[in-house]
Backbone as a chain_set.jsonl record, in Angstrom:
{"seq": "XXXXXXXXXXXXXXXXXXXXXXXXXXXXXXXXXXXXXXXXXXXXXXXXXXXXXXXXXXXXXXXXXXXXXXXXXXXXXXXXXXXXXXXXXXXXXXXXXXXXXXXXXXXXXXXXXXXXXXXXXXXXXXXXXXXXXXXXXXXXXXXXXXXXXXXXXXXXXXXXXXXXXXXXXXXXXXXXXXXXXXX", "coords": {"N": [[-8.757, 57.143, 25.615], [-8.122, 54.106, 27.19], [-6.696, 52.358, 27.807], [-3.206, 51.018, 27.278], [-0.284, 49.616, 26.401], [3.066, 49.058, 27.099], [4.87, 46.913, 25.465], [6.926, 43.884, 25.685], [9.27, 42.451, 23.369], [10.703, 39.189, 22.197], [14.462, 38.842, 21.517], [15.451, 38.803, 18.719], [17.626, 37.97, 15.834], [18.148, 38.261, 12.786], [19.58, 37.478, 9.551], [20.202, 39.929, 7.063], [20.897, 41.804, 4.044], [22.318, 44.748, 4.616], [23.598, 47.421, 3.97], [26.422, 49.41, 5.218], [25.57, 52.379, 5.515], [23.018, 52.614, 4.391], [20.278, 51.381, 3.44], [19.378, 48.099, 1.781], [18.131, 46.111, -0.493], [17.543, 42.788, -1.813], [19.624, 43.66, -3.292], [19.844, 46.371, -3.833], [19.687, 49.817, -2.976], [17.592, 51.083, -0.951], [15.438, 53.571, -0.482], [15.304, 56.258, 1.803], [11.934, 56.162, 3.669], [9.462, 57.703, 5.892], [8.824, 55.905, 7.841], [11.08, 54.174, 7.78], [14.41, 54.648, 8.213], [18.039, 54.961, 7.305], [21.182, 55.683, 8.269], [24.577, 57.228, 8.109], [25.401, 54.418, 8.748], [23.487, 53.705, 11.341], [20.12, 52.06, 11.058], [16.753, 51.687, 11.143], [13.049, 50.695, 11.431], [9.822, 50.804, 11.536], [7.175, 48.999, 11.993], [3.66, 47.952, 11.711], [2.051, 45.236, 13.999], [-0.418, 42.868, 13.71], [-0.377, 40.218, 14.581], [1.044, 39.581, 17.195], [1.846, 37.574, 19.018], [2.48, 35.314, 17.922], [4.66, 36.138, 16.252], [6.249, 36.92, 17.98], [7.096, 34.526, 19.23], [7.721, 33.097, 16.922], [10.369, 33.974, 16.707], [11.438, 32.762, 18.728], [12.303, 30.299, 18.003], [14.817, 28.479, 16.025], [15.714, 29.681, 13.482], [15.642, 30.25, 9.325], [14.267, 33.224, 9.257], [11.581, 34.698, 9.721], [7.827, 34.693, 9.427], [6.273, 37.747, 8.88], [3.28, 39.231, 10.079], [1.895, 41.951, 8.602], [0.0, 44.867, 9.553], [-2.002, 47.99, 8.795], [-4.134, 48.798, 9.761], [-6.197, 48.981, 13.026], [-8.314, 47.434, 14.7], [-11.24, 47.517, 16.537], [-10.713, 47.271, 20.102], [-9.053, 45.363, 19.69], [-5.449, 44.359, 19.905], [-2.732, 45.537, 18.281], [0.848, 45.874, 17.705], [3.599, 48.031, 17.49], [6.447, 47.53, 16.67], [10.255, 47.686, 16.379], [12.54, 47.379, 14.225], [16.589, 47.037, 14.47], [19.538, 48.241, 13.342], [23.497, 48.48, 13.568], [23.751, 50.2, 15.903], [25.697, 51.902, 18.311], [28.45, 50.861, 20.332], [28.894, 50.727, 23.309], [31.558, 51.656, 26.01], [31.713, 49.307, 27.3], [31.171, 47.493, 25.717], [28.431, 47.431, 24.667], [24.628, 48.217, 23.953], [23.288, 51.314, 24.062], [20.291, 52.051, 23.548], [17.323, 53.818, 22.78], [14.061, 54.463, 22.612], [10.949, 57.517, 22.405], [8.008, 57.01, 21.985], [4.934, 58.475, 20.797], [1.916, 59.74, 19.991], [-1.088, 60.634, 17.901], [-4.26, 61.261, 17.293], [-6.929, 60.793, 15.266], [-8.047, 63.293, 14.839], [-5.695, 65.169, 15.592], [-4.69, 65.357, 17.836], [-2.987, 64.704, 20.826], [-2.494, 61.553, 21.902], [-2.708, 59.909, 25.033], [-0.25, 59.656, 27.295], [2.941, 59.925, 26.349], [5.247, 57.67, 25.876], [7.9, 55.961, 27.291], [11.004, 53.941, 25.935], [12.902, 51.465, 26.463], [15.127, 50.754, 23.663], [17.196, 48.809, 23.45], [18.842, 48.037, 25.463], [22.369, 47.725, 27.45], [22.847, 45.591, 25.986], [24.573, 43.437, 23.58], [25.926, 44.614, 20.785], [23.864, 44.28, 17.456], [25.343, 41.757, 15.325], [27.763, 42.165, 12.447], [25.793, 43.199, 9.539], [23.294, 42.384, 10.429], [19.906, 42.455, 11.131], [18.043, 43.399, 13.813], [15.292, 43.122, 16.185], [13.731, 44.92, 18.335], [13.654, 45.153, 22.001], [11.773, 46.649, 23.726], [8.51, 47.717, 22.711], [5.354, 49.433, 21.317], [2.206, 48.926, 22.537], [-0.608, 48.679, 21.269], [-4.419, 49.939, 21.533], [-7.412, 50.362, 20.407], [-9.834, 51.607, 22.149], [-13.436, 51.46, 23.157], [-14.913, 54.397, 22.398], [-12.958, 55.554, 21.777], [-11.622, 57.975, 18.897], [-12.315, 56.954, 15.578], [-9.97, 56.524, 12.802], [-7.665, 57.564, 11.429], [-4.65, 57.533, 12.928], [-1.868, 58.983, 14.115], [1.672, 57.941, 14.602], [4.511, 58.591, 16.438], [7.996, 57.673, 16.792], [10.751, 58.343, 17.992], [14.086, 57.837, 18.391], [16.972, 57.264, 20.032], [20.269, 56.662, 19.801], [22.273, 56.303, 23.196], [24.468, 56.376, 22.987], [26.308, 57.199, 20.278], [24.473, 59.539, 20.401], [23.239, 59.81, 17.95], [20.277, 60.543, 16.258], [17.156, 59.617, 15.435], [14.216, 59.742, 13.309], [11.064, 58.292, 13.795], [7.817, 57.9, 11.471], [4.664, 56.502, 11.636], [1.465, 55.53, 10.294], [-1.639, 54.152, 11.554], [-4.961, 53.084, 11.106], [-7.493, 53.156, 12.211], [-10.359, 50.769, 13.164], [-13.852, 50.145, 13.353], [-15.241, 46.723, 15.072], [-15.961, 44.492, 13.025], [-19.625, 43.764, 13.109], [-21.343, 41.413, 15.237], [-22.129, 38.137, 14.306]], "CA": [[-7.996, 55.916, 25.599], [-8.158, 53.404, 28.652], [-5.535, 50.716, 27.804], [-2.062, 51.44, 26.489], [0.415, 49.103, 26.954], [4.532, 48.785, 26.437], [4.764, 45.328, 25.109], [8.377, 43.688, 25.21], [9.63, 41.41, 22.931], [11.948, 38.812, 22.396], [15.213, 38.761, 20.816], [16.031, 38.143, 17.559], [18.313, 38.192, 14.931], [18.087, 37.634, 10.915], [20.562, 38.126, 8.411], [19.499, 40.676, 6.29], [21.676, 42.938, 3.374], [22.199, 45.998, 5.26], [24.785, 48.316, 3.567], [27.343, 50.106, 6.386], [24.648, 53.514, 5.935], [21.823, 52.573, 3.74], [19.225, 49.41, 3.936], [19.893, 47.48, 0.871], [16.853, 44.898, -0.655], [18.354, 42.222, -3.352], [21.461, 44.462, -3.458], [19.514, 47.501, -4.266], [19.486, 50.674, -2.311], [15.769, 51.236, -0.692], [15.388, 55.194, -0.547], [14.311, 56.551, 3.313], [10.605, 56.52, 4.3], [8.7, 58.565, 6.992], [8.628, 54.688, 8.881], [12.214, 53.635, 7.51], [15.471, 55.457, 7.78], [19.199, 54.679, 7.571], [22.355, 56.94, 7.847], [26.066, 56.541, 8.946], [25.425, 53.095, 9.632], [22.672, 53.159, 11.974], [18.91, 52.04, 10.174], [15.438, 51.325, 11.736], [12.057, 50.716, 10.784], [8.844, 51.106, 12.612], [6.21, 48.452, 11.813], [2.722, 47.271, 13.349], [1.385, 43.527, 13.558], [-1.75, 42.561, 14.56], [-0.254, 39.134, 15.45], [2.341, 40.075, 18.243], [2.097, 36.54, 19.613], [3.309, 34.582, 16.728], [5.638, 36.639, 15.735], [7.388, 36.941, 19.168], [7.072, 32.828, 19.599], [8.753, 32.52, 16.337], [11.771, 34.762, 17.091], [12.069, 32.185, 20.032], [12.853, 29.409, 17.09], [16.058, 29.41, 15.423], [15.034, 29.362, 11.363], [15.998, 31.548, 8.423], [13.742, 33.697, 8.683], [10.123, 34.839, 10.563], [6.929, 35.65, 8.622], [5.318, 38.975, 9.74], [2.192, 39.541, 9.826], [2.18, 43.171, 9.11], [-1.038, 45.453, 9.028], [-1.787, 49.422, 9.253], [-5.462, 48.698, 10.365], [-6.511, 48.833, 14.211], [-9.668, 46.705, 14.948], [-11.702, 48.44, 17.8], [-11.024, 46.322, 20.946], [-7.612, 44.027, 19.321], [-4.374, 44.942, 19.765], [-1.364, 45.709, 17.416], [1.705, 46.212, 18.143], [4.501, 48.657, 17.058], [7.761, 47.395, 16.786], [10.798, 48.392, 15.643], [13.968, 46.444, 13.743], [17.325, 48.323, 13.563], [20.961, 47.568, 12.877], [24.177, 50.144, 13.388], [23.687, 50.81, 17.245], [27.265, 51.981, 18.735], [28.473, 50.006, 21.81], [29.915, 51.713, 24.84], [32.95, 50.635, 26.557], [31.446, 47.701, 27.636], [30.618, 47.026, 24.608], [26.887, 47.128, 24.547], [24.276, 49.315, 23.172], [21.768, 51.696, 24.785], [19.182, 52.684, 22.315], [15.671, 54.288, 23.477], [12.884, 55.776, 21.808], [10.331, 57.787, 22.985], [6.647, 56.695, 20.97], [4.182, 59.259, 20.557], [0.63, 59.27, 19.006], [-1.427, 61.782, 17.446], [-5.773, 61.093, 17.379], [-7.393, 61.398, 13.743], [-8.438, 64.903, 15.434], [-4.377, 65.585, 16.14], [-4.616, 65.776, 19.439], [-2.111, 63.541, 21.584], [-3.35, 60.218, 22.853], [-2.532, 59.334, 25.81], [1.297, 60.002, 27.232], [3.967, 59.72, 25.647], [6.183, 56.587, 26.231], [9.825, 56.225, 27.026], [10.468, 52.445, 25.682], [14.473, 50.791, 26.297], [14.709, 49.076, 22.408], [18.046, 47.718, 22.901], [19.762, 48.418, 26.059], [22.973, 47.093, 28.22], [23.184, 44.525, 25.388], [25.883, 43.685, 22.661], [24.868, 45.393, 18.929], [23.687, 43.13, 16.397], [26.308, 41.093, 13.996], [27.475, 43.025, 11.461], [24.767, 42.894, 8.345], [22.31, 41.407, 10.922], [18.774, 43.375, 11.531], [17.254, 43.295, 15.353], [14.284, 43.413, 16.857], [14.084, 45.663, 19.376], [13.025, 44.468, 23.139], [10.705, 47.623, 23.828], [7.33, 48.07, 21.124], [4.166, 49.994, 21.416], [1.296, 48.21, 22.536], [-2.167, 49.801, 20.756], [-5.506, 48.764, 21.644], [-8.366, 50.675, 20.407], [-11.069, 51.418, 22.758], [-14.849, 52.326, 22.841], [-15.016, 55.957, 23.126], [-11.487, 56.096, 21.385], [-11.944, 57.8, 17.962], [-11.992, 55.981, 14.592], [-9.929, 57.02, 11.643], [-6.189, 57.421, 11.153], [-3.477, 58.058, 13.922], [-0.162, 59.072, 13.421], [2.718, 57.378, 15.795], [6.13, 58.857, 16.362], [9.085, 57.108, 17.465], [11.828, 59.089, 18.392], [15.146, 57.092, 18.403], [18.329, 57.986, 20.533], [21.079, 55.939, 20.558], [22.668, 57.357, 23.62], [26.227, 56.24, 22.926], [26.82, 57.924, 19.639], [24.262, 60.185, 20.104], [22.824, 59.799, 16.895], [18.792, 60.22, 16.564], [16.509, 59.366, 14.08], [12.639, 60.185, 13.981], [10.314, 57.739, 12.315], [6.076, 57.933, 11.822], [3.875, 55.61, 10.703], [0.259, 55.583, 11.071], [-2.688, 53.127, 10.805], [-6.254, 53.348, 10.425], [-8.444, 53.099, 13.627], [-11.98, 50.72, 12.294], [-15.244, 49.584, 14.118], [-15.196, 45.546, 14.768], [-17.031, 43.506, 12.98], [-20.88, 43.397, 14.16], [-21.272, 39.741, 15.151], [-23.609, 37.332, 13.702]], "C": [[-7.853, 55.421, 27.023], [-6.542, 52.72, 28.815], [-4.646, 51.43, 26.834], [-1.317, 51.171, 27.033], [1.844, 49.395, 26.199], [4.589, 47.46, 26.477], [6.203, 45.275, 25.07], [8.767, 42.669, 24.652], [10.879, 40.578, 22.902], [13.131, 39.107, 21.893], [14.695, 38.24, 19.864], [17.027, 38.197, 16.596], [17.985, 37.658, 13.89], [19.24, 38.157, 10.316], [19.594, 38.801, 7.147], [20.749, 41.599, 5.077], [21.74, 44.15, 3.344], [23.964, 46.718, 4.535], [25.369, 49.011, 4.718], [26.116, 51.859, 6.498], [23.659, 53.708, 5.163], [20.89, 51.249, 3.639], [19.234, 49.301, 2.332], [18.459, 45.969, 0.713], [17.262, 44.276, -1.647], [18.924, 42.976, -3.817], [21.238, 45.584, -4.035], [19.382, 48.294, -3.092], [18.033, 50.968, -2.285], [16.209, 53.073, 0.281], [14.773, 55.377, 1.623], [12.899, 57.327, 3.11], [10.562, 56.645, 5.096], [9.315, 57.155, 7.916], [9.999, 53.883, 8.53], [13.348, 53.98, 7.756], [17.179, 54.562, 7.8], [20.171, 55.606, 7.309], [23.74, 56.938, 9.377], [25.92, 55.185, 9.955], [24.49, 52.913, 10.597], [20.782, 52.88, 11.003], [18.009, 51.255, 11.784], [14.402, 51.634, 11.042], [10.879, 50.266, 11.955], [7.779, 50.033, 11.786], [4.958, 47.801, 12.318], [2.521, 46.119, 12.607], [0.305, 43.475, 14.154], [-1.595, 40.643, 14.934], [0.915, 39.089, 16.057], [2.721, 38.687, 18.347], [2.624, 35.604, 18.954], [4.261, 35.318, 15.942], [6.232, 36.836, 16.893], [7.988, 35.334, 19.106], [7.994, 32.513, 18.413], [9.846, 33.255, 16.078], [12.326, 33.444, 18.076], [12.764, 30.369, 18.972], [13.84, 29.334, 16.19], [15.556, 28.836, 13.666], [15.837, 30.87, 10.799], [15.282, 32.538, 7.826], [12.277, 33.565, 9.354], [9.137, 35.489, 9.623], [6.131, 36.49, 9.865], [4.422, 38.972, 9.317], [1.599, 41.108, 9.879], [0.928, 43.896, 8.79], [-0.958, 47.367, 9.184], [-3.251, 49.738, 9.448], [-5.665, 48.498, 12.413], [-8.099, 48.669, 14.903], [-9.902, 47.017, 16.221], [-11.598, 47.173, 18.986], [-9.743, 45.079, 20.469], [-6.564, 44.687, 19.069], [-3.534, 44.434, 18.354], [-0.498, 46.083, 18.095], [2.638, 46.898, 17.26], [6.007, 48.0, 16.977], [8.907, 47.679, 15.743], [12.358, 47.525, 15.619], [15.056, 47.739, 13.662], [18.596, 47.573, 13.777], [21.965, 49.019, 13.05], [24.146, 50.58, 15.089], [25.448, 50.702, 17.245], [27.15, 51.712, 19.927], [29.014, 50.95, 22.532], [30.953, 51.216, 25.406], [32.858, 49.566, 27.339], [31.018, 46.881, 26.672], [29.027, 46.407, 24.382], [25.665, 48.438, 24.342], [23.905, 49.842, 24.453], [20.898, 52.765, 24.055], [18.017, 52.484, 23.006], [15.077, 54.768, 22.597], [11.574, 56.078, 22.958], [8.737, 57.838, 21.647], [5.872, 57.839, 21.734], [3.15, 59.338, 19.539], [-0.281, 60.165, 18.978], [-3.237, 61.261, 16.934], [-5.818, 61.808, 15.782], [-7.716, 62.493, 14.0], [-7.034, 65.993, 15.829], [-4.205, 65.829, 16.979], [-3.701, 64.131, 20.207], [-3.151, 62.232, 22.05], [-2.694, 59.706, 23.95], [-0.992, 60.267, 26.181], [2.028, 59.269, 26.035], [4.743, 58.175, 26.275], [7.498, 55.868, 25.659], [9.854, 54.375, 26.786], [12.158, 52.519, 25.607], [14.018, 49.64, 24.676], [15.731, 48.432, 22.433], [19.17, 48.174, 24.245], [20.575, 47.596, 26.981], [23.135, 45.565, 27.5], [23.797, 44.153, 24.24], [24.814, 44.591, 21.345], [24.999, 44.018, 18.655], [25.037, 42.839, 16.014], [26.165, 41.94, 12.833], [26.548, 42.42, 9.529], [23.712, 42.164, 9.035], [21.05, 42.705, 11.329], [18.73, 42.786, 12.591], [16.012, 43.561, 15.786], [14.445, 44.096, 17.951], [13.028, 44.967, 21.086], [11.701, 45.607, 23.397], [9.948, 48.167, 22.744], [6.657, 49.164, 22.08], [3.355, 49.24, 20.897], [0.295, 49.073, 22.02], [-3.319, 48.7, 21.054], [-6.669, 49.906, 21.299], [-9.926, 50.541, 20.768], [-12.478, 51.803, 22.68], [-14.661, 53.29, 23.609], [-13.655, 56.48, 22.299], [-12.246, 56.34, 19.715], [-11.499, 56.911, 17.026], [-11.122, 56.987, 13.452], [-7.883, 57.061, 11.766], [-5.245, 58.318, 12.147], [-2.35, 58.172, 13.784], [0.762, 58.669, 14.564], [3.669, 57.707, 15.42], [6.936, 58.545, 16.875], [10.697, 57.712, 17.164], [12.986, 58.111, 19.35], [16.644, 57.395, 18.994], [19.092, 56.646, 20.654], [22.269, 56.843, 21.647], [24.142, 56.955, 23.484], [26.951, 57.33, 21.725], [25.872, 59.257, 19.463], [23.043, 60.831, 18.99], [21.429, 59.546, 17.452], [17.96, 60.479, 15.12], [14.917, 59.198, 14.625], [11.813, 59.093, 12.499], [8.722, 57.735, 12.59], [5.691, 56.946, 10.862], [2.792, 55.731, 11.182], [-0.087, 54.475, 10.247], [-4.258, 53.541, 11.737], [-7.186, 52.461, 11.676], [-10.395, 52.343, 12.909], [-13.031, 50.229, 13.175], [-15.039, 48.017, 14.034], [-16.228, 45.394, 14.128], [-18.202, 43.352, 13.499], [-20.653, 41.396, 14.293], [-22.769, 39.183, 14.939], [-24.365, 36.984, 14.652]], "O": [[-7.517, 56.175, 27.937], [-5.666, 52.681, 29.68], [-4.992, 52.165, 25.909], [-1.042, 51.782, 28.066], [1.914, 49.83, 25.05], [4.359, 46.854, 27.524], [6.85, 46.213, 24.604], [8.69, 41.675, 25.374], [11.935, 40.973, 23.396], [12.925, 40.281, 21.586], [13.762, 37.436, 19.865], [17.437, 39.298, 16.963], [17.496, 36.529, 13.934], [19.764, 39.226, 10.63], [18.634, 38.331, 6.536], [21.641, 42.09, 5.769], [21.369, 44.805, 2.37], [25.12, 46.359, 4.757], [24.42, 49.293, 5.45], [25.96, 52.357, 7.613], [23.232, 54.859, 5.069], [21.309, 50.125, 3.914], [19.108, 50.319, 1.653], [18.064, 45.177, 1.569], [17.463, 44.991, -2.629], [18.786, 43.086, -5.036], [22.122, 46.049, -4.754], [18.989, 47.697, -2.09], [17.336, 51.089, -3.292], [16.932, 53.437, 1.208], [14.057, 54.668, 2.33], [12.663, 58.451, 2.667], [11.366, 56.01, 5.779], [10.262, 57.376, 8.67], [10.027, 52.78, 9.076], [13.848, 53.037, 7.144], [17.256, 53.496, 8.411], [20.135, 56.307, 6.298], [23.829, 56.788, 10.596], [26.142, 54.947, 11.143], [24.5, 51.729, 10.935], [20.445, 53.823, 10.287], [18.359, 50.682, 12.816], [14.417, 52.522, 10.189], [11.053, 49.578, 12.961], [7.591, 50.466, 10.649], [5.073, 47.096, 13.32], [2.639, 45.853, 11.411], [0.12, 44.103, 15.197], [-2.494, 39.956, 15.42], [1.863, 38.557, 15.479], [3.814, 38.382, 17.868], [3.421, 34.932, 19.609], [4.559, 34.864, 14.837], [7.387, 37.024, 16.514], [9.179, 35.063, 18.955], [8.967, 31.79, 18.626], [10.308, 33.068, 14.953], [13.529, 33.186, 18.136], [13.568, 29.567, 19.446], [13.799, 30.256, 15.374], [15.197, 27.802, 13.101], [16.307, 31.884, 11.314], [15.307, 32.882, 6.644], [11.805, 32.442, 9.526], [9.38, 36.562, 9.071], [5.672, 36.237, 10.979], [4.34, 38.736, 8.112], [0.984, 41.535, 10.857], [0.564, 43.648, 7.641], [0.042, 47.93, 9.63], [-3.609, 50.908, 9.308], [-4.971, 47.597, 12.884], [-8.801, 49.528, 15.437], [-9.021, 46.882, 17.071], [-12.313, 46.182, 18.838], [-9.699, 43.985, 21.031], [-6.53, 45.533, 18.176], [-3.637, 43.42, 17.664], [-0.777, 46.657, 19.148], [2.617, 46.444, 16.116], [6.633, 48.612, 17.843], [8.69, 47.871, 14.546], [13.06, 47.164, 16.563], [14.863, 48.857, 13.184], [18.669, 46.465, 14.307], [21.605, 50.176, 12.832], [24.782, 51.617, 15.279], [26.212, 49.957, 16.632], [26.211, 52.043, 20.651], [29.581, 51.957, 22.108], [31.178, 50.038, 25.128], [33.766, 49.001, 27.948], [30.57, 45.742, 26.803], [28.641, 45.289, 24.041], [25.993, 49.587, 24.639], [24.028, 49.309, 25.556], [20.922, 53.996, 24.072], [17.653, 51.488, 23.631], [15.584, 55.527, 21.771], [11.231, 55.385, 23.915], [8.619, 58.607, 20.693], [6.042, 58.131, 22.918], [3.389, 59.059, 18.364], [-0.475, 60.692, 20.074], [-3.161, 60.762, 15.81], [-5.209, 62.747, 15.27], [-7.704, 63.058, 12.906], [-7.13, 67.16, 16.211], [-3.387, 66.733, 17.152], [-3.892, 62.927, 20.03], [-4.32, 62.208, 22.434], [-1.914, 58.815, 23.614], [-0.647, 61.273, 25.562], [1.749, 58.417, 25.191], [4.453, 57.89, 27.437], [7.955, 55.468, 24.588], [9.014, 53.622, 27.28], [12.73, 53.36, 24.914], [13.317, 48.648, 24.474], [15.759, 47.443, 21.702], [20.274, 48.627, 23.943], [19.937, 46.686, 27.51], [23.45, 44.56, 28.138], [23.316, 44.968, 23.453], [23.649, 44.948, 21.168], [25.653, 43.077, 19.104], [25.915, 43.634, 16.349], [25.14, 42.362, 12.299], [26.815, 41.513, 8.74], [23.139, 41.297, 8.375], [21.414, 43.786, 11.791], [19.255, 41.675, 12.659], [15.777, 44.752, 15.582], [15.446, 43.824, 18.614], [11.912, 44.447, 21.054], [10.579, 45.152, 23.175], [10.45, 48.934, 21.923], [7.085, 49.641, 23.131], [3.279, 48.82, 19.742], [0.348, 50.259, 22.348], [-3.368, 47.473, 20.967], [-6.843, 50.525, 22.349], [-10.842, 49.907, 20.245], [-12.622, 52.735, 21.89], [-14.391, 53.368, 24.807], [-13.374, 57.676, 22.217], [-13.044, 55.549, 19.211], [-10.562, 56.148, 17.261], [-11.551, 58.12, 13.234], [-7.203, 56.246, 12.39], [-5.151, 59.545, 12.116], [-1.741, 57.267, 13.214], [0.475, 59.225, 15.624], [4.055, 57.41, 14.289], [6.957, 59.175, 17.932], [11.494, 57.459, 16.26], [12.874, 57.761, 20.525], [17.463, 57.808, 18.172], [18.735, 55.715, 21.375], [22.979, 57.757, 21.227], [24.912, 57.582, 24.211], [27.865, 58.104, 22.011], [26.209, 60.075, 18.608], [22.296, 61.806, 19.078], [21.129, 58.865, 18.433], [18.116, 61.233, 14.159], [14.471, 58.787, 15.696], [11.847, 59.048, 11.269], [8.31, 57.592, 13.741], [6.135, 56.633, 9.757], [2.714, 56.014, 12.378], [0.356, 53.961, 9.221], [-4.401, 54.171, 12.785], [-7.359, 51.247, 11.78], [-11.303, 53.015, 12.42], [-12.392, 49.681, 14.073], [-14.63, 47.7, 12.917], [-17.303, 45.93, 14.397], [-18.13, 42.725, 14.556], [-20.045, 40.543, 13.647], [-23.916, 39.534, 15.216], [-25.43, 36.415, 14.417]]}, "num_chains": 1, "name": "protein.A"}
């Protein structure tokens, strides 16, 4: 691996139906996945896009609501990005979070890729509104290079909020493919 960036995004906020310690979808309880979790009030979710740039740009628009463009494919030579929504951070006596994760990535061969990387997702800045999801300012940039293998990578994002403490581990992988030959 050559290229491996920390991408940072913008703010955002959505209103979303977040239960006080479980993530809630049309007023149903949604169970925790590997790439999902929620508990005593804090939740996050790990997702990649393969269009970072329109989905940052329309965070920067105030609407009800941003379509993602979400994939678990990584086209040899085009980035995706990792990012990660969460809700539940505990403020500090300044009343503001400081939530980190540390991303980690695992080669269809299981062998590490690259370092590890320490990423600020929400720090020195108020928590969300309560029942509001966040985007987090610090992702994981991916770019699959020639020479980098093909086939399915596993990414771990390891979640501290350091105020309460609380840490939560989430993986998701996606699927490393050859571009397109061109016509």
């Amino acid at each position: 691996m050559t290229r491996r960036t920390l991408c940072l995004a913008l703010l955002i906020v959505i209103s979303v139906g977040v239960a006080s310690s479980q993530w809630r979808e049309n007023g149903k309880v949604v169970p925790n996945k590997p790439w999902s979790k929620s508990e005593k009030g804090f939740g996050a979710t790990l997702v990649f896009t393969d269009k970072p740039d329109e989905l940052f740009a329309a965070w920067e628009k105030p609407a009800p609501g941003v379509h993602l463009s979400e994939t678990s494919t990584a086209v040899r030579g085009l980035p995706i990005v990792g990012i990660i929504y969460f809700t539940g951070c505990a403020a500090n006596a300044e009343g503001n979070c400081e939530l980190a994760a540390r991303f980690t990535t695992k080669t269809p061969e299981g062998k590490p890729w690259g370092d590890s990387i320490e990423a600020d997702l929400w720090v020195n800045l108020p928590p969300p509104g309560k029942d509001q999801l966040q985007l987090s300012k610090g992702n994981l940039g991916v770019i699959i290079d020639p020479g980098d293998s093909l086939g399915v990578y596993k990414v771990k994002a390891d979640i501290l909020d350091r105020v309460s403490k609380q840490r939560m581990v989430l993986e998701r992988d996606f699927t490393a493919v050859e571009a397109p030959a061109k016509k």
